[in-house]
C-alpha positions as CSV (number, residue, x, y, z in Angstrom):
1,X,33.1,32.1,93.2
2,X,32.0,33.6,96.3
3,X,33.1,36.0,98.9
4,X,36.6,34.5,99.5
5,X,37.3,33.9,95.6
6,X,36.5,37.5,95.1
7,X,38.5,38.8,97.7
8,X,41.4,36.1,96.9
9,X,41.2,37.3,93.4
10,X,41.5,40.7,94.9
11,X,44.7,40.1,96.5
12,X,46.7,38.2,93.8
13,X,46.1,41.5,91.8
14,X,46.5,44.0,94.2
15,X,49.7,41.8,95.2
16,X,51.2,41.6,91.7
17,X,51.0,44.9,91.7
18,X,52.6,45.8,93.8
19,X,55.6,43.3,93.4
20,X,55.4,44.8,89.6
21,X,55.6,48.7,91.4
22,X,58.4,47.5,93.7
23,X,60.5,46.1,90.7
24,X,60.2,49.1,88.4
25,X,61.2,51.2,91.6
26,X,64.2,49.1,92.1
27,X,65.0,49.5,88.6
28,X,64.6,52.9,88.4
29,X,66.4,53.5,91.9
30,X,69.1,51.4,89.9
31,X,69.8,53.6,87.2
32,X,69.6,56.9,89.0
33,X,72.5,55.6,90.9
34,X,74.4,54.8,88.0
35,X,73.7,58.0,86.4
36,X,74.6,58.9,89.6
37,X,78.1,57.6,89.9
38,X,78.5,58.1,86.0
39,X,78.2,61.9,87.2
40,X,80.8,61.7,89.9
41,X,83.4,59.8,87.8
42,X,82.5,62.5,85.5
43,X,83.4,65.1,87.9
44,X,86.3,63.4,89.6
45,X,88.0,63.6,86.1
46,X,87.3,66.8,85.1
47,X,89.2,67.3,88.7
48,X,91.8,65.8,88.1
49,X,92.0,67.1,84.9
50,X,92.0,70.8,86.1
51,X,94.2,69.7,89.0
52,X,97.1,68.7,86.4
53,X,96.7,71.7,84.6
54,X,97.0,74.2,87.6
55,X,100.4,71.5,88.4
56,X,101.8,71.8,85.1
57,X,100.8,75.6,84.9
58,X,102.7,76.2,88.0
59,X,106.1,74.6,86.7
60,X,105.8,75.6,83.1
61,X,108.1,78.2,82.2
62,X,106.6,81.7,81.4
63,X,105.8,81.9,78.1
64,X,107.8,83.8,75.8
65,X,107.4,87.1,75.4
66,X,108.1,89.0,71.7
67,X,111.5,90.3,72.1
68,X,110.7,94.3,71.2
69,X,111.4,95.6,67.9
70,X,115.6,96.6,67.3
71,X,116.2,100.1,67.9
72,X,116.0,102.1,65.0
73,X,119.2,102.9,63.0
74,X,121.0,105.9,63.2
75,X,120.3,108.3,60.8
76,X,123.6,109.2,58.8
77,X,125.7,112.1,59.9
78,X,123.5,114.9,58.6
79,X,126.2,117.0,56.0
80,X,126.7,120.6,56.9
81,X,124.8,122.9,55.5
82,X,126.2,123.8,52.0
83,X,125.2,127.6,52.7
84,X,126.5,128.3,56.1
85,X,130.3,126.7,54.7
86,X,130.0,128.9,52.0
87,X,129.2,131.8,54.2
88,X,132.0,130.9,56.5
89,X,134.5,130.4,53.6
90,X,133.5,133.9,52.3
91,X,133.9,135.7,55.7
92,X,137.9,133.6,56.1
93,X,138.2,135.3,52.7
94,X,137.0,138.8,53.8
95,X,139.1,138.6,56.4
96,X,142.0,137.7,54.6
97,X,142.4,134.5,56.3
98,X,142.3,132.5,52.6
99,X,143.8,133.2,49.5
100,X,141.4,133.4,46.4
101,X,142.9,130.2,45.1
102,X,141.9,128.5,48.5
103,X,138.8,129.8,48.8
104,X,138.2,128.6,45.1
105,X,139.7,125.0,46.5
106,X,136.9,124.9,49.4
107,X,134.5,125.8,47.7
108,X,135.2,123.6,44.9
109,X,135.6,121.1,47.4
110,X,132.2,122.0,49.3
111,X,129.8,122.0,46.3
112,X,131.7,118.9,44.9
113,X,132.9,119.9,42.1
């Protein structure tokens, strides 16, 4: 082999080689687009996704809120002071307003007895 085998070996090589490096580009090429376009579906459904929320946030009624606590009950009448009736009974009697049998009555009837 000679000159022009060497050199014809040379180019059978050098072009399988490069048909070899031009199909693993393509192939590679290949699946960066699909990852690609697998990305962008990706994205276009997280879109849409978010896109129905905001729509269905929009029209959703407002949430409920906790209805605030009743109003506490009144405390019951508060009873007059037993002291100050007494003391009032006592000056009606002083001044001769009551009898002692009615000032016995009330105050019978306001120390419940």
């Amino acid at each position: 082999m000679g000159l022009i085998g060497g050199m014809a070996r040379t180019a059978v090589v050098a072009g399988t080689a490069t048909a070899v490096s031009n199909r693993v580009s393509r192939r590679q090429a290949g699946r960066w687009a699909e990852q690609d376009q697998q990305q962008a579906y990706e994205q276009q459904q997280q879109y849409e996704q978010q896109q129905q929320y905001a729509q269905q946030a929009q029209y959703a009624p407002p949430p409920q809120q906790y209805a605030p606590p009743p109003p506490p009950e009144p405390a019951p009448a508060a009873e007059p002071d037993t002291v100050a009736q007494l003391q009032q009974l006592a000056g009606l009697k002083a001044q001769g307003i009551l009898s002692d049998e009615e000032f016995a009555a009330a105050k019978a009837k306001v120390l419940g007895s």
